[in-house]
N, C-alpha and C positions, 0 to 999 in steps of 0.2 A: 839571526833570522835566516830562515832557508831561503834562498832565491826561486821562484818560480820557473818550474819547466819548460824554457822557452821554445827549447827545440820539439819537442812532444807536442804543445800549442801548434805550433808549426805547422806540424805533421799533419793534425788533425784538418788544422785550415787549408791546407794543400790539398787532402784528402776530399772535404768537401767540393772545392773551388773545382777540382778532375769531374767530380760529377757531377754538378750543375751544368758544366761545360760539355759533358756528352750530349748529343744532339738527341737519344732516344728520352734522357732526362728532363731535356726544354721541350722536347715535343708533348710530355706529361703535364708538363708546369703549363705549356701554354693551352692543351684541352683544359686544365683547371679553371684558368683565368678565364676562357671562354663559357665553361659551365655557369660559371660565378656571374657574368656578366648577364647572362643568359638567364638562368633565376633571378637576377635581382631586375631585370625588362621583364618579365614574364610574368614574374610575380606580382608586381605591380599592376601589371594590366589584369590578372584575375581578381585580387581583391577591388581592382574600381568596379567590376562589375555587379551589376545591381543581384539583389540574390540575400533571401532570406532561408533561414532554417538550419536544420545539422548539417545540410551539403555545403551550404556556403562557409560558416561556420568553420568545418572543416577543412576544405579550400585555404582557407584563409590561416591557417595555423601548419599545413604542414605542404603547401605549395612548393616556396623556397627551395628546403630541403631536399626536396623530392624532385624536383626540376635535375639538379645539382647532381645526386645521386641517377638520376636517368642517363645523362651525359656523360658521368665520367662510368656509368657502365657500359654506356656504347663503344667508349673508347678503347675501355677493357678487352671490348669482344674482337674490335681490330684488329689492337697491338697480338691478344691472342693468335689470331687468326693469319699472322704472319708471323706468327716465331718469336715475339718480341716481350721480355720480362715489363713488369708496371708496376712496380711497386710502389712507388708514389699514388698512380692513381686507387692502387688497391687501400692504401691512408685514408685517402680523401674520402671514398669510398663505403671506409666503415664509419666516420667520423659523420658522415650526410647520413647514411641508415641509422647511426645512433640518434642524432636528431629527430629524424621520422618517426622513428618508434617511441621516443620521448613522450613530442608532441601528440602522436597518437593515444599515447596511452595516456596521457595527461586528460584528453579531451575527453576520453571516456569514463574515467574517473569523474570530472568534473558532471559528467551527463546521468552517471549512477548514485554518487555518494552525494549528500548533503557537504555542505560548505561547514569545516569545523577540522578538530586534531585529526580525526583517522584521513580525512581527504589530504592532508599535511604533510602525514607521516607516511602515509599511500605514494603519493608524492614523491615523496624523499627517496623511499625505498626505492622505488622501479626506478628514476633518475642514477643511483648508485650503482643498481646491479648492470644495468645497462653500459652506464661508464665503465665499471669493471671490466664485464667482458672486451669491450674494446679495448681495455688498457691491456690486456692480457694477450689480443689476438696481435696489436701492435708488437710488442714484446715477444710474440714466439711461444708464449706459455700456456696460450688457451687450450691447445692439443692435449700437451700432459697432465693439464688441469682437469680434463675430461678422463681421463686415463687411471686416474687418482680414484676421482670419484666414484669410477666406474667398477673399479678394482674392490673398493670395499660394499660388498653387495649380502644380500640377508635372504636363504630359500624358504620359501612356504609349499613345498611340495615341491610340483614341477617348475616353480615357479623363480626366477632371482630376480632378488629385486635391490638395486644397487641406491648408491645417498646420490649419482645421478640421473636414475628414474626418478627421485623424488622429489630433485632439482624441476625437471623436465613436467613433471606432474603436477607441479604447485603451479612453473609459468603456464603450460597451457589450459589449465583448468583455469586459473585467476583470467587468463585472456578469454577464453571460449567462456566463462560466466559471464564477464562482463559486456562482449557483445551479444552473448544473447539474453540479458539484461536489457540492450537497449532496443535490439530488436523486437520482445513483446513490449516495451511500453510504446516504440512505436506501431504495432499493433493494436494496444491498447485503445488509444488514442483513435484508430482509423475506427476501431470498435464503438465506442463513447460516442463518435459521431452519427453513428448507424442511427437515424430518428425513426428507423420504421420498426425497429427492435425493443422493447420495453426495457428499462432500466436494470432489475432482475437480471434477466439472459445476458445485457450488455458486460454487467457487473462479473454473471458468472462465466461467459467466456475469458474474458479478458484473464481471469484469476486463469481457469485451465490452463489456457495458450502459457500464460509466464511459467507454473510450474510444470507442464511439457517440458518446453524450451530450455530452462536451467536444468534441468533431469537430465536429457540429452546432450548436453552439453557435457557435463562430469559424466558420462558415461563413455563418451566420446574422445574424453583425455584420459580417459582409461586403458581404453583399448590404443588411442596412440601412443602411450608408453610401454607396452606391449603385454599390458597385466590381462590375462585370461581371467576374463570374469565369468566362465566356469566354475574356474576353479575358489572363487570367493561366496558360491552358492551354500556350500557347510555352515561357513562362517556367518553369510546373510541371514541366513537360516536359525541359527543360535542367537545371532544377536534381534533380529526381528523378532522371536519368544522374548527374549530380555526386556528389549523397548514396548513389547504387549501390553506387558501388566505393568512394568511402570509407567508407561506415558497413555495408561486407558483411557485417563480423562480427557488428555491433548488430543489423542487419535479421535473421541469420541463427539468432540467439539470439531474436530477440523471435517472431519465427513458429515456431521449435521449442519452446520456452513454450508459442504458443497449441496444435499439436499435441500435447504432453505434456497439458495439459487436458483438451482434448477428446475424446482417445482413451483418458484413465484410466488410460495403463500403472503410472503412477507417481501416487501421490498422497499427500498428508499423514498423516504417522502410518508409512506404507510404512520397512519395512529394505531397505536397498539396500548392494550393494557394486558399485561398479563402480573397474576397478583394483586399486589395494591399499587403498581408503579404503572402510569401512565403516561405518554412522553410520542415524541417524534422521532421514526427510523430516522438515520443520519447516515450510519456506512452500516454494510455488510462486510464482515471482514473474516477471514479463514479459521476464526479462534471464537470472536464473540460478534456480537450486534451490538454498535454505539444507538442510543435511545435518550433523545432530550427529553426532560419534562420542564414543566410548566414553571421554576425558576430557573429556567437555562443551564443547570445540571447535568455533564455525559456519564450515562448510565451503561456503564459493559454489561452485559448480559449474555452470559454461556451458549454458545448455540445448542448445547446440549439443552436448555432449560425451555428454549422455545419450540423445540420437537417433544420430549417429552410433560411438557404442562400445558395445560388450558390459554389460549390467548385469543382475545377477542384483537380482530384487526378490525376496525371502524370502517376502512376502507379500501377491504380486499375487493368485492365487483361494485361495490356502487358506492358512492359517496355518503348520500342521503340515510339515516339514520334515524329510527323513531326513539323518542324522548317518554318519558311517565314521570308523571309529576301528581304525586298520591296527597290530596286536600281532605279534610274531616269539617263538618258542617255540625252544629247543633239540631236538634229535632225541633227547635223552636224555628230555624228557618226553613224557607221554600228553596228544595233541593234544584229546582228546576229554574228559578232565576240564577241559583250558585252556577249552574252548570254553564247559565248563558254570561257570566259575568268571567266565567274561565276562559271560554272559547273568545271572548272579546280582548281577553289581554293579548291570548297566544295572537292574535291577529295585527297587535299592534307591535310585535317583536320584529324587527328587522330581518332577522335571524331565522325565524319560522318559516317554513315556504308555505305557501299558498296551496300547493296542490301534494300530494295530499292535505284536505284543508284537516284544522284541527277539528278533535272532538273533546267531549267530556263525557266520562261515563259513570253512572253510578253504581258500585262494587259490591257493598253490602252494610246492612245496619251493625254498625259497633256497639259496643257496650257505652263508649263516651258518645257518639256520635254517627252520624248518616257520611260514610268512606265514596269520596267522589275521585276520580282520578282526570289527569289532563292529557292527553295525548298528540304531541307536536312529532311535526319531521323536519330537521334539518338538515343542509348538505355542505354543512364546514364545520366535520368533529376536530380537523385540526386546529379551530381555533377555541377548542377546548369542550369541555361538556358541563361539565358541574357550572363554568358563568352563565351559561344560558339557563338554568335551573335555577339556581338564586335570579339571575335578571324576573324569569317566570313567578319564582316565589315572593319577591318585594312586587310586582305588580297587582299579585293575588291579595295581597293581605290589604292595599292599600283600596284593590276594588270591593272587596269584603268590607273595609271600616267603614267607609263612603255610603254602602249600602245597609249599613246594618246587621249584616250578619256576622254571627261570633265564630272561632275555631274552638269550638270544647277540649278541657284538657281532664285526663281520668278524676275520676271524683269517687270518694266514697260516703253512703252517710250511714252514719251510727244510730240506731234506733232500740232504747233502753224499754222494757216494756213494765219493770217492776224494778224495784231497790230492794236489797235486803233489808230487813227488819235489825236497827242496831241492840247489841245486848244491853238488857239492864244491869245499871252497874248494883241496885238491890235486889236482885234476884235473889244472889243468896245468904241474905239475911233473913 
């Protein structure tokens, strides 16, 4: 068995031992220990502080670290500042910004993605790439590692575009999305509060402002990676024909959304029938309209289909709604008690308003019968229409029996005036 290098060991520990013992090395180690002491009083004392929301929130996840890294950068600019190498504190250094950025980006994740694989794997990723480059920059290799990358590059005209412009365009695009992801929902939000503003406009700002905001944002990592977007108007240009005719329908929905917004016809809370589906706005959304009906069913509905089809909105300016409720009387009764025997139900409906008070009116003589109609106003179609109709018609029929009077149902009668004469069966004999 080989004996272990003792003298090499040695050397190394000797080697260390020289430079802990230089004094510019303890002066490093001991900024460290003071930084470290220093965030962990500090930090403390920020998180007791009372403080609710994404500031606190924040505070509180990436204090520490940031404490840490303020300090041993002050140190940094010292030792700088008289001549003096750090490389210790330049370790420490990356190791507390790796942290920061971590937590940073963790938090923002956490604030844009739902809780499940991709926030996991989101996770994961950025925690890696992150450590990577600091293992790299520790090591001496981040430089050539940038050099590599930079070296294998692809032109589109005037343009190069290298695997780390692509590196560089993926982080800050994923970064600048994701804050300004959190920036319109926190706009959102200031929006939604607006109670002097109608739900509509609240609804359709809020969409604007996000998709501004993330538009700008990739535009903006565009142009910080130094890609001329000029020079990618050919290609927008091609590919915008391309995406016309295929995605007509999508475009076609997503801008009758933003006119459904902005012009109020329709907005949340609103009854609406268009067709035979009948139900309650729920969301307004960039593609379709969610619409409950009356077995608690979400019904998508094309924003395309609400611009161009017919839809009664129950309660675009007024709530209040007139009702027709079409009754048939026999000519054996007195149309005139029918009509006050109508107007006494509608009075007894809860449902009914009083003002305008109901009427009944008489429409025209049938062929079964004399065509009476009832006319009610109510001011809650959200809580349906066709119940207060049936409630109306089981009221009807039951002050009709009580009174005597019938509903006629078609009738025909057959009136024979003569019979044919049958053959005789001796005629011909």
């Amino acid at each position: 068995m080989q004996r272990p290098n003792v003298e090499g060991m040695q050397a190394v520990l000797d080697d260390v031992l020289r430079q802990v013992s230089d004094p510019m090395t303890l002066l490093q180690l001991v900024i460290v220990v003071v930084a470290l002491v220093a965030s962990w009083v500090l930090g403390r004392r920020w998180k007791a502080r009372p403080g609710e929301g994404w500031r606190a929130d924040l505070r509180h996840r990436v204090s520490q670290p940031f404490i840490v890294l303020a300090l041993v950068a002050l140190g940094m600019l010292v030792l700088r500042l008289s001549g003096q190498s750090y490389p210790v504190l330049a370790m420490v250094a990356a190791l507390s910004l790796s942290l920061v950025l971590i937590r940073a980006f963790v938090y923002l994740l956490r604030r844009v993605l739902r809780p499940g694989p991709v926030l996991e794997a989101s996770e994961q990723l950025i925690s890696g790439l992150i450590w990577l480059g600091v293992a790299l920059y520790l090591v001496g290799w981040l430089g050539p590692t940038f050099e590599f990358l930079d070296s294998a590059a692809v032109k589109f005209g005037d343009t190069s575009f290298s695997l780390l412009d692509l590196l560089l365009l993926v982080v800050l695009a994923a970064t600048l999305v994701l804050v300004a992801t959190l920036v319109s929902r926190l706009v959102e939000r200031r929006v939604m509060a607006a109670g002097d503003l109608s739900i509509g406009l609240r609804v359709g700002v809020a969409k604007v402002v996000r998709f501004v905001v993330v538009l700008l944002a990739i535009l903006v990592s565009l142009n910080l990676v130094g890609i001329n977007l000029t020079s990618l108007a050919v290609f927008s240009g091609a590919l915008g024909v391309g995406l016309g005719f295929g995605l007509q329908r999508i475009a076609s929905n997503f801008i009758s959304g933003f006119i459904l917004i902005m012009d109020r016809s329709i907005r949340p809370g609103d009854v609406i029938t268009i067709g035979d589906s009948f139900g309650w706005v729920q969301e307004l959304n960039a593609r379709y309209v969610v619409v409950r009906n009356r077995d608690g069913v979400d019904m998508l509905i094309p924003n395309e289909n609400l611009i161009t089809s017919e839809v009664i909105n129950w309660s675009y300016a007024d709530k209040s709604v007139r009702l027709k409720v079409p009754v048939d009387i026999s000519y054996d009764d007195d149309p005139v008690q029918a009509m006050g025997l109508l107007v006494e139900v509608a009075k007894g409906s809860k449902r009914v308003e009083s003002a305008p008070e109901p009427v009944a009116r008489l429409l025209a003589f049938g062929d079964s019968g004399i065509e009476l109609e009832l006319r009610v106003w109510i001011n809650d179609p959200q809580e349906g229409v066709n119940n207060i109709r049936s409630e109306l018609n089981v009221g009807i029929w039951k002050a009709f029996k009580e009174a005597g009077i019938t509903i006629p149902f078609p009738q025909r009668d057959l009136h024979v005036k003569s019979m044919p004469r049958a053959p005789d069966p001796n005629a011909g004999d």
